[in-house]
N, C-alpha and C positions, 0 to 999 in steps of 0.2 A: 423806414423799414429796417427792422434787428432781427439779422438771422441768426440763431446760437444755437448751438449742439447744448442737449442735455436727455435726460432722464425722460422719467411718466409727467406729462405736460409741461413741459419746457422748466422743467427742475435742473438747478447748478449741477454744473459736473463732478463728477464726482471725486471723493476725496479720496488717494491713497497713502498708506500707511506703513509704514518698515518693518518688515521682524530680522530677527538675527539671520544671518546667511550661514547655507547649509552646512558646510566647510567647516564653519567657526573659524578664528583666529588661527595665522600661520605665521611660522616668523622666516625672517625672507630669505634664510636658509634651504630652510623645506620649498619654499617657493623655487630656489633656483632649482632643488635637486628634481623635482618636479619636469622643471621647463615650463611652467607655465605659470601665466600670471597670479598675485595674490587670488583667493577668490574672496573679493571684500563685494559684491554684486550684491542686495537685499534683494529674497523673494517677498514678492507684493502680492498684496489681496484687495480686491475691489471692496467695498461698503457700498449698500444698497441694495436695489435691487437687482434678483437675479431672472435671465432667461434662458430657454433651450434656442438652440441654436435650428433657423429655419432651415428648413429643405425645401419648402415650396407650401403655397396658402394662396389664397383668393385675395382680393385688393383692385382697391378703384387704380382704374391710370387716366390723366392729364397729359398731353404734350403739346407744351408752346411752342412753333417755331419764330423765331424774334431775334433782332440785336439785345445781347445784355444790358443796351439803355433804356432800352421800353419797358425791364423786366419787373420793376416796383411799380409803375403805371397800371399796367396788365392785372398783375396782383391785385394789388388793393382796390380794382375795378369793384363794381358792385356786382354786376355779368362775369362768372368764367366760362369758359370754353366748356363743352360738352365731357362726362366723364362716360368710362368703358369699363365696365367688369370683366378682371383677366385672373386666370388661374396659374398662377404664376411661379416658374421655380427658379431656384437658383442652383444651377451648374455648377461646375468646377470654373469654367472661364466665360458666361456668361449668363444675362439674365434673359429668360425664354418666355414665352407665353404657351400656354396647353392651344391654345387655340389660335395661330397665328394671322389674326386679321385685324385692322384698322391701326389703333398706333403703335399694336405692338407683331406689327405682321413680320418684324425682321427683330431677332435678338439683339439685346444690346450687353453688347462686349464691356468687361469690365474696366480695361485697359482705356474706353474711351468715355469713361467716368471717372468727371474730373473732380469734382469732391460730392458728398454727401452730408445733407442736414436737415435739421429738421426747424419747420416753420410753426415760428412761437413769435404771432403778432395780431392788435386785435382783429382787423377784418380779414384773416388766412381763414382757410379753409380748417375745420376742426382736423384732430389726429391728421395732417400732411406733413410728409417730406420731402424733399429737393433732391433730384440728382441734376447735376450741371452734366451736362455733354456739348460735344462740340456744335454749334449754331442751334442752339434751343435748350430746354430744360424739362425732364420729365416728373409730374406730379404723381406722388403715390399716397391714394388716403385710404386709413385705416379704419377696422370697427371703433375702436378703442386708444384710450392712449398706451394700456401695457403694449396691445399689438405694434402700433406705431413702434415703439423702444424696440422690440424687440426687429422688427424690419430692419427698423437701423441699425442697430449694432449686428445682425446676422451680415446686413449688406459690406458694410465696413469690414468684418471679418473674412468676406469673400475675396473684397476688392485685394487688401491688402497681403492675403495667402497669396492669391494671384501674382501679385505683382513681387514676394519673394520667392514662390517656383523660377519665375523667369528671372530675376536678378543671380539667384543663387544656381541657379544651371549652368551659369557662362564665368567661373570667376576666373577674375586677372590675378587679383594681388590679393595675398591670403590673409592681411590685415585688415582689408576690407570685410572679407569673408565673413570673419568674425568677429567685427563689430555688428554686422549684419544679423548674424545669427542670435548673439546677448539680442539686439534690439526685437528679434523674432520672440526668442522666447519671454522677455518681459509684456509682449505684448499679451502672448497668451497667461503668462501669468494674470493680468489686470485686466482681461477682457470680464465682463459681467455673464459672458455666454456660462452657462453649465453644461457640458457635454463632453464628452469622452475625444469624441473628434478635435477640439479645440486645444487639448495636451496634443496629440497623438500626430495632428498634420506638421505642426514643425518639426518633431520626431522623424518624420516621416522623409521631410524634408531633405533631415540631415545625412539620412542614413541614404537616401538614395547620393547624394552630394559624395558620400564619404568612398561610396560605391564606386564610384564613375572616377574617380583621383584617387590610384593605391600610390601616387608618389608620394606622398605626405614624412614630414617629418617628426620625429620622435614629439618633438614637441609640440608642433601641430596638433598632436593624434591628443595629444594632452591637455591644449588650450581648448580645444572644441568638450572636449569629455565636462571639462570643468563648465563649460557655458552653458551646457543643457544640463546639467544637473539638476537644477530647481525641479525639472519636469519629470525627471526620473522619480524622483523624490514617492507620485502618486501613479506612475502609470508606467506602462512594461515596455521595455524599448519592441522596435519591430526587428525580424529575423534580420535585417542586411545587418541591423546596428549591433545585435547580437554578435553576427561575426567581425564587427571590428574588436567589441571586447573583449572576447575570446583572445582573438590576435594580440590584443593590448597586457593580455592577463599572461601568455606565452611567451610574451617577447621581454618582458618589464614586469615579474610578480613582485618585485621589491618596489614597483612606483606611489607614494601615496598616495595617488588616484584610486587604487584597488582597495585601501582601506577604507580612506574618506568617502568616497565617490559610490562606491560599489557595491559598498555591504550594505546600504539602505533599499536598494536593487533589489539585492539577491536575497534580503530579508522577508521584501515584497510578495518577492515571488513564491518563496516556500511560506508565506503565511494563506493562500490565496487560492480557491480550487483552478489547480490547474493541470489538463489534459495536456502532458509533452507528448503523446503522440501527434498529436495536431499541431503541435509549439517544439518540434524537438532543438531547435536553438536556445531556446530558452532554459533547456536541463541542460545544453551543452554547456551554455553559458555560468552557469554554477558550480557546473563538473568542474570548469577550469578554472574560476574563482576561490572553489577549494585548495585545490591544487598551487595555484601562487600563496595562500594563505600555509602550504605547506612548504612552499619557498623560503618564505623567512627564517629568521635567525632562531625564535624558538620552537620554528616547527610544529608539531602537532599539539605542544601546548596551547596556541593562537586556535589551531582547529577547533581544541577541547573546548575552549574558551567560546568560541561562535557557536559552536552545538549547545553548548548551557544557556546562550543567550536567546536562541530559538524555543528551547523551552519553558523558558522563566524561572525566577528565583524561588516558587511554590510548588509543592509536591505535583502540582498537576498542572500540564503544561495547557494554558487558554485559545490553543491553535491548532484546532482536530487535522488540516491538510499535513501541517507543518512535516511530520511524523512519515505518510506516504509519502509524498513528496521528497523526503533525504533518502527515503531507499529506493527509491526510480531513481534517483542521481546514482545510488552508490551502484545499483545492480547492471546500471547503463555501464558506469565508470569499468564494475567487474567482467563484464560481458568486452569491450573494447580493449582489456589485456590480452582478451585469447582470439580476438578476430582473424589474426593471420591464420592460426590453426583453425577454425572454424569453415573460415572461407577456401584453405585446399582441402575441405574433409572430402570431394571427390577422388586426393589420390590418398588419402589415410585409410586407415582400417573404419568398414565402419562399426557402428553397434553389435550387430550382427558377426561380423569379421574380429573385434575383439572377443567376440567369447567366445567364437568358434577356432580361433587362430586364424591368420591370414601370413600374406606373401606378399612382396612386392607387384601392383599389375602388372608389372612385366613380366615378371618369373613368378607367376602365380601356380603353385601346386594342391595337390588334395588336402580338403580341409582336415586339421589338427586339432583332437578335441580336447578344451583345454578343463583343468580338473578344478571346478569349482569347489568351493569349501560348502556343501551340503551337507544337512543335518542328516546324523549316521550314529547307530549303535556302537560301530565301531571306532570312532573317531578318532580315538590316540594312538588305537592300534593301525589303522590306516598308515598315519605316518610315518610310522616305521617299514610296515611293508612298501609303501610307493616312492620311499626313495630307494630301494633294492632294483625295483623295475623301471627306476628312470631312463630314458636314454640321455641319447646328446642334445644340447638346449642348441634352438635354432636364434639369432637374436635379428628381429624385421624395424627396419628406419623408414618411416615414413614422412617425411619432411622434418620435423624437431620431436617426434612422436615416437619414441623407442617400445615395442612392443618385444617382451623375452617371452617365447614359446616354445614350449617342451611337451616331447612326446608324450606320452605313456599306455604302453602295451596296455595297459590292465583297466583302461577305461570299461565300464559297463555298459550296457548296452539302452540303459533309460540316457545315460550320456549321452552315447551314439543316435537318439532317436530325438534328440532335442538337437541336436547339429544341424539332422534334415530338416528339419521345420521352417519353413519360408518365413514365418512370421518374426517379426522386428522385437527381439527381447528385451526384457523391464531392464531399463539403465541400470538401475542399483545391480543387479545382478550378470549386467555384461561389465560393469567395476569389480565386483564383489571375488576375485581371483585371488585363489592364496598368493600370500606375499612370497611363499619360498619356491613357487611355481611361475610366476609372471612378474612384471613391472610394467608401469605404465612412467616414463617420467617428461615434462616437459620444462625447455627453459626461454623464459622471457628475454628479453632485451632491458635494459638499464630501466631506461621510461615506463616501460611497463610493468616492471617489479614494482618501483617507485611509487606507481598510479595505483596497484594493488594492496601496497603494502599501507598508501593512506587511507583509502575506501574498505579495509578489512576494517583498520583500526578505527574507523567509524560506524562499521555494525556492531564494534564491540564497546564502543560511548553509548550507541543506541540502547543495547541491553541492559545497563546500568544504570537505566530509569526506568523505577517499581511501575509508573502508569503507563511509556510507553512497551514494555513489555510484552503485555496480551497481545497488542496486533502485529509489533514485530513477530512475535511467534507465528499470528495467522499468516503474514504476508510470504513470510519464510518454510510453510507449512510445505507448499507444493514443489517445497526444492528448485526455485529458480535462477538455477546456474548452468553453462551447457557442460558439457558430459568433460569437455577439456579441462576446466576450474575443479571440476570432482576427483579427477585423474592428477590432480597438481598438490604435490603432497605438501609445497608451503602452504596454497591454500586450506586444505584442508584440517593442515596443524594449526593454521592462526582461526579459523573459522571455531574451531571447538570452545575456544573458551563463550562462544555468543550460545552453544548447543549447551552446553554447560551452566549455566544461568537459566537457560528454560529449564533444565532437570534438577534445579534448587529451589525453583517456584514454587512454591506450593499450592497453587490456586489451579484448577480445573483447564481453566481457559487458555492458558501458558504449555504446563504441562504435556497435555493431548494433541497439542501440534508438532509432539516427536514423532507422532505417528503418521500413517499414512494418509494422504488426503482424502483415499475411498479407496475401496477394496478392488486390490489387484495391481496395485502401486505403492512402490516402498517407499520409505520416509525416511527421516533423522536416524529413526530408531535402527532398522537395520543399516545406513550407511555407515553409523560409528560401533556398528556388535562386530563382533571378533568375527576377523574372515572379510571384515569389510573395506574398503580400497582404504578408511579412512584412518580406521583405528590403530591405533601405535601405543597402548598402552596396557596391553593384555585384558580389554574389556572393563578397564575400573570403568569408565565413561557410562559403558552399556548400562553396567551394575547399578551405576547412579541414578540413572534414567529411569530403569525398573522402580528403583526403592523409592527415590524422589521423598526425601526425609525421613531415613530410615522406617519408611512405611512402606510396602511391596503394595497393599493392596489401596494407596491413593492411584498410583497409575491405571490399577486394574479396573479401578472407580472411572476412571477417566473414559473407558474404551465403552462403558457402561452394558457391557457383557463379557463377567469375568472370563465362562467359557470360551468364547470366541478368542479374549487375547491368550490362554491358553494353548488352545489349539494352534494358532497360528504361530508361537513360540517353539508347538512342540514339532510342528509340519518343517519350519523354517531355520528355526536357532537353537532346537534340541541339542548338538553336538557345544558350539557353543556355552551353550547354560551348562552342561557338564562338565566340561573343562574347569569353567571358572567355580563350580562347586567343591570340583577335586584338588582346587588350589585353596579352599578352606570360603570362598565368598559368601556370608550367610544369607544375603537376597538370594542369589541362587540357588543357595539349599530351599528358601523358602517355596521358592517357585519350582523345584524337582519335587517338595511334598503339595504341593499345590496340585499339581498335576495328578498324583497317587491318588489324592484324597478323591478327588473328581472325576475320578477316573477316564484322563486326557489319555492316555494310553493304550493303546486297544492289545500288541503284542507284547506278549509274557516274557522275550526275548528281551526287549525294551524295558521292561519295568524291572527284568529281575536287574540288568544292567545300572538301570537309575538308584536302584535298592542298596548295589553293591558299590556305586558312587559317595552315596548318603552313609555308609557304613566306612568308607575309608578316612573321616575326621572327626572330629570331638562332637564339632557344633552339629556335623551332620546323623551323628549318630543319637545326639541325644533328642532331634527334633523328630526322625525316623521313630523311637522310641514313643515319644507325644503324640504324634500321629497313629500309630497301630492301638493306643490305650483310649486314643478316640472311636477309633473304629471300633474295639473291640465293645466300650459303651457304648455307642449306636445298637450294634447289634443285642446288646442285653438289653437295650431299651426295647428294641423292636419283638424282643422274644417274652417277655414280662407281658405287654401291652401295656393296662392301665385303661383310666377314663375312656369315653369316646364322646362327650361331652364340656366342655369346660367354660366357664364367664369371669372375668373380671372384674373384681369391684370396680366401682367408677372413681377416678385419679388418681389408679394405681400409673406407677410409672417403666421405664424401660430395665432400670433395675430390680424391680419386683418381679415383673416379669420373668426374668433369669433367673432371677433365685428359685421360682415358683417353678419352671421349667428342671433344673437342674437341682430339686429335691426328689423328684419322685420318675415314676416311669408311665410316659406320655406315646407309648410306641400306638396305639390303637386309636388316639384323638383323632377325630374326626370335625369338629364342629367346635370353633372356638370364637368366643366373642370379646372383643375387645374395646367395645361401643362408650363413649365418653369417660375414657381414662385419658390421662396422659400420656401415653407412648408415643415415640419420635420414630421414621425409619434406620435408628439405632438397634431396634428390638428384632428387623427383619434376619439378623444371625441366628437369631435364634430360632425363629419362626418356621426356618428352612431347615430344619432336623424333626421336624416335625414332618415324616413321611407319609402319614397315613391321611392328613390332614385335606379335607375338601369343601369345607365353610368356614370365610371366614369373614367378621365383621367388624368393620374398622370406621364405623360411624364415628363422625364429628371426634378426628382426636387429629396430631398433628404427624401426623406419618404422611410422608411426602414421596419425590417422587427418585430418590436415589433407593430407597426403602421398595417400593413398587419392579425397579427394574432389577433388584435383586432375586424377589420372589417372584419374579416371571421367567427366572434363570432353572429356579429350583422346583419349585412347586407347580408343573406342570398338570397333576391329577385335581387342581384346584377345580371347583363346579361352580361356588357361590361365592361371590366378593360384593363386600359393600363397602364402597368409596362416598357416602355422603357426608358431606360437607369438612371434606378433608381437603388440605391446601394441593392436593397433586393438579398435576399442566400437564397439559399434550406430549413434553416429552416424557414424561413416566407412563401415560397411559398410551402412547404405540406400544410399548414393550410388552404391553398383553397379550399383542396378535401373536406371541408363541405359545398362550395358554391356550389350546384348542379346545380342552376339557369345560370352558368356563360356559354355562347354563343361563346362569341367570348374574346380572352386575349392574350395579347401582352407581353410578355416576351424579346424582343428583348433589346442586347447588358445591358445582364443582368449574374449574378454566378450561373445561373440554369446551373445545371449536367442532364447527359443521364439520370442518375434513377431516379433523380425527378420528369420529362417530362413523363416517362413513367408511372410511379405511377400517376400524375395529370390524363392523357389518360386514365389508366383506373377507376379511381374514377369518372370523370367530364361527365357523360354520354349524355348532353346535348352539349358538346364542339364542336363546328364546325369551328370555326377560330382561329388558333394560328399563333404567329412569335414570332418564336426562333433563329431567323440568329443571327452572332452574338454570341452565346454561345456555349457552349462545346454539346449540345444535338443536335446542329444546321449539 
């Protein structure tokens, strides 16, 4: 009788094989400085076959009770003993039956299973294997012989977990330890199981081990790091093991463990979707792997260096988490410099309390209304009168939190009536306090400058990659800093140059996230405009942002309703854009005739103002100038009339058109077709000087849909539109639901969706003929 462990039908065991150890080569310098032994250990890989690792399955059971001398008599009997179908699982520390009756009425414990194997001889029993226990043997036979393998090697993989929880729970002498542990983890290395379980419980292991004994020594902490490394290699430590690295990376960031060992880890992890809310050790863990990597000698080169290797050496990085992932690291990292202030915001000023002024809670007095930098016709002259009526500045400390408040008699009384308001004000604008009237200043501790001044200087690596740019912008859109970091004038100095690369993008998707996230909350754009807690450089930044490539009207493009960003310039940052006009800025001239021409303006008071702005510089004058020679052509176009009629040949283009426009006088057109020419939404400039205009047919040419949300701005007396088989999308066609005048609109063999159609339907209350054949709402 030959009993032998192997494979699917008593196949040789199997072979394994060497690769290079993860470490690579050290010379026993680095060894000693380390503390810990060379790592010359091979990670090993099984050949063969592979299985999942059981949790429980159905399976014959056999149990002989007998002296081990009868036990090949027994066997090779011709008659065996009777078998029992049992639904069988395997436990942590034993093996059970679902249904405890006949031989398997009492679990059997793994600790009194003395070996495991499997029977490969001619008259055994097919697919059976052997557990030896103490006074008898229990038989387990399989469907199959994969099944068998796989029985056996889950059972062996139990047995012997088993049996180092309980060796490694109790250690004496920490030599053993870890010899113990190498032997753990090569076994999981060269187990043939496939399962996640199979890395993760000696993992598991260790970390609880590491748990339960903080006496350890430097070196220790060292030699253990370096044993499990193979496992780290494919799978994420668990949170206790987290915080010994952490501790390891805090205490020792110059150890080569943190480079060799750690960065394949930490690699892992930001390539990988992962949810640190659920895992927040896990960002901790990287947080301060950064951090020791900002330990070393060349400091934030080493950083630079790991962030380019995160995104690879090709314009476009092949790791979409990678990217969110480093800015939940950096905005945790930036969010933990200001937690002491965060955490006593009960005796600070609040939101509320800085824009209205505040007092200590002790000596709290009536509220002080403090004079925010709002948009005013007056705004230069302001200045001069309200430091006449200053009083005496009051200056309130509230833990590291200096707030300087100052009276002033000559508050208004919209002032006064925003004080009372119970309601919690827009951050940006309980910041947004002239600098010569308030401060806000705080100061960190060493560690926390430090931790700041790394994690800035890595939003600002971030930015300086062309593909991750777009979603840094989105991620960074909604402003997520707390109000302390805003208030913190280094950070908001080192922050700018990351603001500043979104407003040299040129690209839509960049760009637009200076704005606000949704209406009724400020963005980028107004924390860095003049008057803003951030701005320190007389609005070039703002100006930038405006122009974004000396082009005023790509941003305007962006908000995709010129009026609207408009108006809200002129509600919000009117005094602002003046200033920087009157200091010669030609985006802002552009955008004070911007306003004229459109008439953003409603009071005469205001415009004569803006007028006498635009008249006090060269450029301002001569663009003023431009502008009334336009209007004054409008108006001669509109007083002439002309056609009311008009078609264009077919592949005429968007320069034809302009010239064709801009030879003769089109004030009376009414009905213009433009049906299989060439034209782009290039030509829609022009299209919107055309006042009179309320048919218009734009079959089958390539006007889109930047073109569409222009003339939904302008051409609001429009009746008839025909969009057939022109490339416009859903979002050029919502911007219709401002044309209320529209009668009848042709949508056919176009990207309109059902819920667009539907939305159009119910905005367009005038709509009596549509055609949607042709598209998904059709």
């Amino acid at each position: 009788m030959d009993f032998t462990g192997g494979s699917g039908g008593g196949s040789d065991r199997r072979q394994i094989e060497e690769s290079k150890p993860l470490l690579g080569e050290m010379s026993a310098t680095e060894g000693s400085k380390m503390g810990a032994a060379r790592c010359r250990r091979p990670l090993l890989h099984c050949n063969g076959m592979r299985y999942k690792l059981l949790q429980e399955g159905d399976i014959q059971v056999c149990v002989i009770r007998h002296p081990r001398t009868f036990l090949s008599k027994i066997l090779t009997s011709k008659f065996l003993r009777r078998w029992e179908p049992h639904h069988v699982t395997l436990a942590d520390n034993s093996l059970a039956s679902a249904t405890p009756i006949g031989y398997m009425e009492n679990s059997i414990s793994y600790s009194a299973i003395e070996d495991v194997q499997l029977l490969s001889w001619e008259n055994a029993p097919k697919y059976c294997l052997q557990l030896t226990i103490p006074g008898g043997t229990v038989l387990l036979q399989a469907a199959n012989s994969y099944l068998r393998d796989q029985w056996f090697h889950s059972l062996q993989w139990k047995k012997k977990i088993y049996k180092y929880k309980k060796v490694l729970s109790n250690p004496s002498r920490w030599e053993v330890v870890l010899k113990e542990i190498r032997t753990l983890v090569d076994m999981a290395l060269n187990s043939p199981l496939q399962d996640d379980s199979i890395h993760q419980a000696p993992l598991e292991i260790v970390s609880k081990l590491l748990s339960e004994n903080t006496n350890l020594t430097t070196q220790d902490h060292e030699s253990i790091i370096v044993a499990i490394a193979p496992l780290l290699e494919n799978n994420h430590p668990p949170p206790d093991l987290c915080e010994f690295f952490c501790k390891h990376c805090r205490e020792r960031p110059r150890s080569m463990v943190v480079i060799e060992v750690f960065t394949p880890v930490v690699q892992r992890i930001l390539k990988h979707n992962m949810d640190f809310g659920k895992c927040p050790r896990l960002r901790l863990f990287t947080q301060e792997y950064i951090l020791a990597l900002n330990e070393l000698n060349a400091g934030m080169e080493v950083v630079k260096k790991f962030i380019h290797s995160m995104h690879g050496p090709t314009g476009q990085c092949p790791h979409p988490r990678v990217l969110p992932n480093l800015v939940a690291v950096c905005l945790a990292a930036i969010y933990s410099c200001y937690e002491e202030f965060i955490n006593s915001r009960d005796n600070s000023p609040s939101l509320k309390e800085i824009r209205n002024g505040c007092q200590q809670q002790c000596d709290r007095k009536s509220n002080l209304p403090l004079r925010l930098l709002h948009t005013s016709p007056d705004l230069v002259s302001q200045e001069a009168t309200l430091s006449e009526s200053r009083l005496k500045s009051v200056i309130v400390t509230s833990n590291e939190i200096h707030v300087e408040v100052e009276r002033n008699n000559t508050a208004n009384q919209k002032m006064t009536a925003n004080v009372g308001n119970d309601s919690e004000p827009n951050l940006i604008d309980c910041l947004m306090v002239s600098p010569t009237c308030s401060t806000m200043s705080i100061e960190l501790s060493a560690q926390a400058d430090r931790i700041l001044g790394c994690y800035v200087e890595i939003l600002k690596m971030l930015s300086d990659y062309d593909d991750w740019r777009p979603a840094l912008a989105s991620l960074l859109q909604p402003i997520p800093f707390p109000k302390e970091a805003l208030a913190h004038e280094k950070f908001t100095k080192e922050l700018k140059y990351v603001i500043q690369r979104f407003a040299e993008d040129p690209r839509q998707e960049v760009h637009s996230c200076l704005l606000s996230v949704r209406a009724g909350k400020d963005g980028w754009f107004q924390l860095y405009s003049p008057g803003g807690v951030a701005c320190d450089d007389d609005g070039e930044l703002f100006a930038s942002m405006v122009r974004v490539c000396n082009n005023v009207h790509i941003l305007m493009g962006s908000c995709y309703k010129t009026k609207k960003f408009l108006l809200s310039l002129a509600e919000n940052k009117l005094g602002p854009c003046m200033l920087l006009a009157l200091r010669g800025n030609q985006t802002m001239v552009e955008i004070l005739c911007l306003m004229l021409e459109y008439n953003i303006i409603d009071n005469n008071d205001t415009q004569l103002q803006i007028i006498s702005t635009l008249e006090s510089t060269d450029v301002g004058k001569r663009m003023y100038e431009q502008l009334c020679d336009r209007q004054r052509e409008l108006k001669e176009l509109q007083r002439k009339g002309g056609p009311t009629r008009l078609t264009l040949p077919s592949k005429s283009t968007d320069a034809d058109l302009a010239r064709l426009l801009s030879s003769g006088s089109f004030g009376n057109l009414e009905n213009l077709s433009l049906a299989f020419t060439n034209v782009t939404s290039a030509c829609a400039e022009h299209l919107i000087k055309l006042p009179s205009l309320k048919q218009l047919n734009l079959w089958s040419t390539q006007f889109g849909d930047a073109g569409l949300r222009l003339l939904s701005e302008h051409l609001t007396m429009l009746q008839v539109l025909n969009l057939c088989e022109t490339p416009v999308t859903d979002a050029g066609l919502l911007a219709l639901s401002s044309m209320k005048s529209l009668c009848s609109l042709n949508m056919n063999s176009t990207k309109l969706s059902a819920d667009t159609y539907e939305d159009l339907k119910a905005k367009l209350p005038n709509l009596k003929e549509v055609d949607v054949r042709y598209t998904e709402a059709w």
